[in-house]
C-alpha positions in Angstrom: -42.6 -9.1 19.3 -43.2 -5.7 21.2 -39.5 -5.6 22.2 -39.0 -5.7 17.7 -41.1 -3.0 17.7 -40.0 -1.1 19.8 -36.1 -1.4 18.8 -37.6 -0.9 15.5 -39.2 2.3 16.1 -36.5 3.5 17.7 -34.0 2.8 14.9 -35.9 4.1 12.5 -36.0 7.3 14.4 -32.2 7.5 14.6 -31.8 7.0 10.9 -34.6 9.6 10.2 -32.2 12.3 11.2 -29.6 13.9 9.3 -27.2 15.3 11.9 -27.4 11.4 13.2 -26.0 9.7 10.1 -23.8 12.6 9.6 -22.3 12.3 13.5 -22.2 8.5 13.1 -20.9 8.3 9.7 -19.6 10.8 7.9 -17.6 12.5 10.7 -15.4 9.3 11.3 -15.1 9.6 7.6 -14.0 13.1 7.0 -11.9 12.9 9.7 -9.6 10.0 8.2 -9.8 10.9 4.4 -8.0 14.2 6.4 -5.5 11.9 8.0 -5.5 10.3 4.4 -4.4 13.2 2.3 -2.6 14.4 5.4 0.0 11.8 4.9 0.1 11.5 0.8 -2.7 9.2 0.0 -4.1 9.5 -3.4 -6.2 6.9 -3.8 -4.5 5.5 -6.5 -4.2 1.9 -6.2 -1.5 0.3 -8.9 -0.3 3.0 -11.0 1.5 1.9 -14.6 5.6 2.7 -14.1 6.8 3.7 -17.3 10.7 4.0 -19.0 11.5 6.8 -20.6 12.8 6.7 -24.1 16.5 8.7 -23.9 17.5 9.7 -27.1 21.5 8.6 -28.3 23.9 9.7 -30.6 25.8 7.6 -32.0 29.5 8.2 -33.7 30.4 5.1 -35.4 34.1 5.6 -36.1 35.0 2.5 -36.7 37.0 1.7 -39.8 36.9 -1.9 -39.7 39.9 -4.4 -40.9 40.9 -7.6 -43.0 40.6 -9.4 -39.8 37.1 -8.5 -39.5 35.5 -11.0 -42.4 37.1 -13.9 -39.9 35.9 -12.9 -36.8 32.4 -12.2 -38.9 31.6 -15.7 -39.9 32.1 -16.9 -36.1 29.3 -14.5 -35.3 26.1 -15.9 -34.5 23.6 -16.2 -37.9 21.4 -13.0 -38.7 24.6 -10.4 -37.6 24.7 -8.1 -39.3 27.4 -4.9 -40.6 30.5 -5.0 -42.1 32.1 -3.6 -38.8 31.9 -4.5 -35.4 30.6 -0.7 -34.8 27.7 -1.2 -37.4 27.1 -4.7 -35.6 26.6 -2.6 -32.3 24.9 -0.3 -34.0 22.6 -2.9 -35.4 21.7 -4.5 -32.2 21.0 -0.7 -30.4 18.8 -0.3 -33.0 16.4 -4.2 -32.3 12.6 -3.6 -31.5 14.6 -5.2 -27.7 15.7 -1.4 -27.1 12.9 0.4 -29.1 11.2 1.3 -26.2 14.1 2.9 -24.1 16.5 4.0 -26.7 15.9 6.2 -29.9 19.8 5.7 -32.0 20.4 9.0 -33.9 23.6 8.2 -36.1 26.2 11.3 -36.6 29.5 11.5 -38.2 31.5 12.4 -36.0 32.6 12.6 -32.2 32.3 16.3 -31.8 28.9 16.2 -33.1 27.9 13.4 -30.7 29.0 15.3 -27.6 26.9 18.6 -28.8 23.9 16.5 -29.0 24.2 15.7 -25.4 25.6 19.3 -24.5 22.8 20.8 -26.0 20.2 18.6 -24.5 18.9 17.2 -27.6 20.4 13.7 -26.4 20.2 12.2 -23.0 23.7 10.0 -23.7 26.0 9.3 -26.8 27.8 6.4 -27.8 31.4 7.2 -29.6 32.8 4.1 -31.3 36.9 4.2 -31.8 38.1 3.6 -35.5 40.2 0.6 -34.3 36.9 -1.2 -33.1 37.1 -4.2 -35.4 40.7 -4.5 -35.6 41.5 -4.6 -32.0 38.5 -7.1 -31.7 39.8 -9.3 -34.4 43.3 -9.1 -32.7 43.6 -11.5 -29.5 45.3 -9.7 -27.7 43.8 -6.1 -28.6 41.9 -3.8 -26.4 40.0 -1.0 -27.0 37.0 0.9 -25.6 34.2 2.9 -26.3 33.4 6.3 -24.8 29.8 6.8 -23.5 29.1 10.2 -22.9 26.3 11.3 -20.5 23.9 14.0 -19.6 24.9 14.9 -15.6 21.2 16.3 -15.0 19.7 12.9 -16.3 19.7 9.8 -14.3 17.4 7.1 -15.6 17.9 7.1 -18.8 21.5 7.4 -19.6 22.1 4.8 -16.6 19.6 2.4 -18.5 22.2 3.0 -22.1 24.9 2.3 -20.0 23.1 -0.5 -18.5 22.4 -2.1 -21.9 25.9 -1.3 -23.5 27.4 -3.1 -21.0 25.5 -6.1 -21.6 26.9 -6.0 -25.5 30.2 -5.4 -24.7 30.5 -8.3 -21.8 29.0 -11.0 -24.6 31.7 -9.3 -27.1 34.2 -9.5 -24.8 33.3 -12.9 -23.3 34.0 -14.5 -26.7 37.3 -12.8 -26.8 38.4 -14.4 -23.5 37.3 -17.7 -24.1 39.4 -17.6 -27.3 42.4 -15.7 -25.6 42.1 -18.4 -22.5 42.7 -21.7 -25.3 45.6 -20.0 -27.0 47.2 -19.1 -24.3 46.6 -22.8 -23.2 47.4 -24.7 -26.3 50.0 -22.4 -27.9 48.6 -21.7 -31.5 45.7 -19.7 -32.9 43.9 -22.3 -35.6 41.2 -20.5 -37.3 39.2 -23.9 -37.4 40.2 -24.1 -33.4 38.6 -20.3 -32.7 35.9 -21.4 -35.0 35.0 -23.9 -32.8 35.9 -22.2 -29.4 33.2 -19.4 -30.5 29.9 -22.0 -31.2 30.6 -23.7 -28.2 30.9 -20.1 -26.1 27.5 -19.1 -28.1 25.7 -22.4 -27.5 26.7 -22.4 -23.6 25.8 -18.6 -23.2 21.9 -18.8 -22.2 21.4 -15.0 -24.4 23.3 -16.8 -27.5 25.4 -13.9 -28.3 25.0 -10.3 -28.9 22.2 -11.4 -31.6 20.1 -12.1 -28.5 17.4 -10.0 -26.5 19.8 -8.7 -24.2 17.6 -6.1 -22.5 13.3 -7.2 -21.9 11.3 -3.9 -21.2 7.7 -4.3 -19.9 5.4 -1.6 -18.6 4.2 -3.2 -15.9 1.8 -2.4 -12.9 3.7 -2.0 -9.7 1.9 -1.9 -5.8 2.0 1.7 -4.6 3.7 1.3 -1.9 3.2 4.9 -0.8 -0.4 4.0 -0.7 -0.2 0.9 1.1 2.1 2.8 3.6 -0.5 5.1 3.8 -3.1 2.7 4.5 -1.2 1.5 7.3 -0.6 4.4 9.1 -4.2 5.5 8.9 -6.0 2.2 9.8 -5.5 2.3 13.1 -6.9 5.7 12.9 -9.9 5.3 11.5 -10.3 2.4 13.6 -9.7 4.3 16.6 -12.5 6.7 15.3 -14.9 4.2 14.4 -14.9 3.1 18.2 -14.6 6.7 19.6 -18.3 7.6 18.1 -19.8 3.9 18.4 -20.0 4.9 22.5 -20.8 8.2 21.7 -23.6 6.9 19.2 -24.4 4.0 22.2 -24.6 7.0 24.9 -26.7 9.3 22.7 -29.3 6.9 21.4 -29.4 5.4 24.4 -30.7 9.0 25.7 -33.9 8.5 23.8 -34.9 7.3 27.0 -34.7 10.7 28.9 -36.6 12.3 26.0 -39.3 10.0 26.1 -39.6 10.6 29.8 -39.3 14.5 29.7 -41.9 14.1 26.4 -44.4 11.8 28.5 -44.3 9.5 26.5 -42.6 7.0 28.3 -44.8 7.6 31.5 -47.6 6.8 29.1 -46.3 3.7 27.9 -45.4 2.2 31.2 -49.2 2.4 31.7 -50.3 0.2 28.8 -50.0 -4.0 29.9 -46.6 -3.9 28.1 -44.0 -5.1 31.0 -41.3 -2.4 32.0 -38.4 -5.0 31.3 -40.3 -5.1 27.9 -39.9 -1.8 27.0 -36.5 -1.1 28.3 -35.3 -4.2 26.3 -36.6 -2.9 23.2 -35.0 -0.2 23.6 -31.9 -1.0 24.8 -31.9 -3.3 21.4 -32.2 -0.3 19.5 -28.8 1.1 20.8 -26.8 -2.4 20.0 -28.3 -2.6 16.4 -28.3 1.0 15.3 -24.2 0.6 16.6 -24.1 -2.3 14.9 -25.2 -0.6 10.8 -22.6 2.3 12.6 -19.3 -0.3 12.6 -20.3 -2.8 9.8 -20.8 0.9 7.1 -17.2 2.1 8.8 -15.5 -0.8 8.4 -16.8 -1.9 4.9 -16.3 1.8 3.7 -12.7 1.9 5.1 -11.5 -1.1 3.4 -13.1 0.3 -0.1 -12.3 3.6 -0.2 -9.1 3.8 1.9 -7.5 -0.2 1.3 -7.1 -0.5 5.1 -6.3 -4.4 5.7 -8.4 -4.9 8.9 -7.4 -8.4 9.2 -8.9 -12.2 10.4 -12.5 -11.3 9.0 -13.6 -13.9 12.7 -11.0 -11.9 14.7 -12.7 -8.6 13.3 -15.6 -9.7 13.8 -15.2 -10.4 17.4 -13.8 -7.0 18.2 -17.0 -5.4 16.6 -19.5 -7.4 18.6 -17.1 -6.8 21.7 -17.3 -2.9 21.0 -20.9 -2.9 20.4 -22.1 -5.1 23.5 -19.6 -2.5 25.7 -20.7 0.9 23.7 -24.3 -0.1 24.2 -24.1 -1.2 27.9 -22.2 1.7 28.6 -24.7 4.0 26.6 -27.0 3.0 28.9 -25.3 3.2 32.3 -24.2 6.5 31.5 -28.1 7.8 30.5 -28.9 6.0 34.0 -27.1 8.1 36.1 -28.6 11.3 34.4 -31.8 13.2 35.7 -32.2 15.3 32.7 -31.5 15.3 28.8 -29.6 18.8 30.2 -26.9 17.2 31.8 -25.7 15.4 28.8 -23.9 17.6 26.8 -21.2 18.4 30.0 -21.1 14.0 30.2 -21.3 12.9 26.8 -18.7 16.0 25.4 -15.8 15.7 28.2 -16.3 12.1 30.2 -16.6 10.3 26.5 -14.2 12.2 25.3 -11.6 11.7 27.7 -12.5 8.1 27.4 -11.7 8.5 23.9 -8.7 9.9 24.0 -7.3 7.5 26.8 -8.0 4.4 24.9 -6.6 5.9 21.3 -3.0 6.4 23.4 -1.6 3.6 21.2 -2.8 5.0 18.1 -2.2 8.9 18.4 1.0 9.3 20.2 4.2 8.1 17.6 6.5 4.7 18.6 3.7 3.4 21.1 1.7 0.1 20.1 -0.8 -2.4 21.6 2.1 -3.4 24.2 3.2 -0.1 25.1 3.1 1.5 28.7 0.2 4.3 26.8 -1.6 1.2 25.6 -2.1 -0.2 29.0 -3.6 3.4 30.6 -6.4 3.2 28.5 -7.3 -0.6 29.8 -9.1 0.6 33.0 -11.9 1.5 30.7 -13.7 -0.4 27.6 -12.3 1.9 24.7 -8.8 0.8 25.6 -9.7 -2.6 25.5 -11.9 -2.4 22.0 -8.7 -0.4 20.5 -6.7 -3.3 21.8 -8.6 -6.1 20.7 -8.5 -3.8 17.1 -4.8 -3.7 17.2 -4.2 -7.4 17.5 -6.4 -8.2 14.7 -4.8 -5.7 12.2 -1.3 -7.2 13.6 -2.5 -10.5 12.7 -2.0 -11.5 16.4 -3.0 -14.9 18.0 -7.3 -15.3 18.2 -6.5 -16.0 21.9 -5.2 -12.5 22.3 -8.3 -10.9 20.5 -10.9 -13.3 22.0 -9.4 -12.1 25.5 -9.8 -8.5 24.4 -14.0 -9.4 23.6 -14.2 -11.5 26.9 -13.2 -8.6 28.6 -15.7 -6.6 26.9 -18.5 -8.9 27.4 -17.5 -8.7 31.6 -18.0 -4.3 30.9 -21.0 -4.5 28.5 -22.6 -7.0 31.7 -21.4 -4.8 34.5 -22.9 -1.8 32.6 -26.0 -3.0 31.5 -27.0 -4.7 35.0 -26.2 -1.2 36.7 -27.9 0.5 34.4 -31.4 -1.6 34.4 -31.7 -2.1 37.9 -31.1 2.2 37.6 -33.6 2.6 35.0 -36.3 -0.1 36.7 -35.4 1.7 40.1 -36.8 5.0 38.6 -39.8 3.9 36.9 -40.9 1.5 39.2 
């Protein structure tokens, strides 16, 4: 129960301060929502992609033709014009296209052109005047011009997009009919009749009456954002285990205060066992590194969308890093006489440490295999950065629960040196 206490009071005494929670929290987080904007992230999660609406011109030149009422009646139901350019026109002009194309008619193909020339039109549409009757021929060919804007791309490529789709299922019909001619040798009306409802009923869009074009808004993954989110995970994961050892070396250094204070000295006089008192205090460091990595971790995945991985696999890389950062918080305060010496130890030892085992993460093409990785593994932070790494590569649990073996063997080696230290000096 004293050993509570004592972690207890300890805790609440790192939490009390400002500068603490600021060093252990909000530093790792300013640092990566640098990194973050640094690289293009802007928070936005699934923005809304939406098509613009390109205005066309339309010249419908088309003068139509005798052979036209035939070639009408084989048309599916609902068609409507007296030309085949008004039946185009008709079916630019379906709620289908309303949300991509605006159809402005004009009279002629001059006029059409200086729409587009002029910018008030992103495309325009000329129809030729022998339209219907080259259609209604078999053997006729025409075409119609489509006139673009060179500085838009989007738009007029979406017109020309959908204009194609007409003119295949137009011309589709004529080839099916062209192809049994040719085959049987004669052009019955009652035969083309016939040849046209079976083309429509076999076509799955049933003719150019049909919805050739669907247009959604629809939400899209930003996939500059998740790209982002990868390239900075490993980075704030990096610096989430940088300051957990310098959070487990400095609390761990309430130690040295207490002794330079007196307080210590004082407690060690009171029936409360020395093992007691180091214990509770050692607790203090794991737990207090322990609301550190659980407030990173959570407030990386929220505010950043970093994908840490196997929540078990995670899990055992944050107990590995704790059980090492706290061990070696208080190995490191063991070997110091004075709360003096700590700001040479703590600011170039931990932070060549650091910097050793964040190889994989800081220098470009390396990764949790690379010659760099492997430097940093003579020391805890490498492995903690490893055992990271595998996780957020979805790796094998054996790989990762290696990675926390080994940083169970350093949290031992470092807590045993540093209590036989500690009990050694206030024997």
């Amino acid at each position: 129960m004293k050993l509570l206490t004592i972690a207890f009071k300890d805790m609440t005494r790192s939490f009390r301060s400002t500068f603490a929670i600021a060093f252990m929290v909000g530093v790792p987080l300013l640092m990566t929502g640098m990194f973050y904007l640094m690289f293009g992230g802007t928070g936005a999660g699934k923005p809304s992609f939406t098509v613009p609406v390109t205005t066309v011109t339309v010249a419908d030149l088309d003068q139509g033709g005798s052979g036209f009422v035939a070639v009408k009646s084989q048309l599916p139901a609902g068609t409507q014009g007296n030309t085949m350019g008004q039946v185009l026109v008709s079916i630019l002009q379906r709620d289908s296209f309303a949300k991509i194309i605006q159809v402005n008619l004009v009279d002629t193909a001059a006029a059409a052109r200086a729409a587009v020339d002029t910018q008030k039109a992103g495309a325009a549409i000329i129809i030729p005047a022998d339209f219907s009757a080259k259609f209604s021929d078999i053997s006729g060919t025409t075409s119609i011009e489509l006139y673009k804007d060179p500085t838009l791309s989007i738009g007029p490529g979406i017109v020309q997009s959908a204009l194609s789709q007409i003119m295949d299922s137009f011309s589709g019909a004529k080839i099916a009919v062209n192809t049994v001619v040719s085959q049987t040798g004669h052009a019955d009306p009652a035969l083309i009749n016939q040849i046209m409802q079976q083309y429509q009923g076999s076509d799955e869009q049933s003719g150019p009456a049909a919805k050739l074009l669907n247009v959604q808004d629809v939400a899209v993954p930003n996939k500059q954002a998740n790209a982002v989110a990868t390239i900075i995970g490993p980075i704030m994961g990096w610096l989430t285990i940088f300051y957990a050892f310098f959070t487990g070396a400095s609390t761990a250094q309430s130690i040295l205060h207490e002794d330079e204070e007196g307080t210590l000295p004082r407690l060690f006089t009171t029936p409360t066992p020395h093992s007691t008192v180091l214990g509770g205090k050692f607790l203090a460091v794991g737990l207090t590194i322990v609301v550190q990595m659980v407030v990173l971790f959570t407030l990386g995945r929220l505010i950043f969308g970093i994908a840490w991985g196997s929540l078990l696999s995670l899990t055992l890389v944050i107990a590995g890093t704790i059980l090492a950062a706290a061990g070696f918080g208080i190995f490191l305060n063991s070997l110091l006489k004075s709360t003096k010496q700590s700001g040479l130890i703590f600011g170039g030892l931990l932070t060549v440490l650091g910097m050793l085992g964040g190889l994989p993460v800081m220098v470009p093409g390396s990764g949790v295999n690379s010659i760099l990785a492997k430097v940093g593994l003579f020391e805890p932070i490498g492995w903690s950065m490893r055992g990271l790494l595998l996780t957020m590569q979805n790796a094998a649990q054996a790989d990762v629960v290696i990675a926390f073996l080994v940083m169970l063997g350093w949290s031992l080696l470092f807590f045993i040196i540093g209590v036989l230290r500690f009990q050694k000096r206030y024997a």
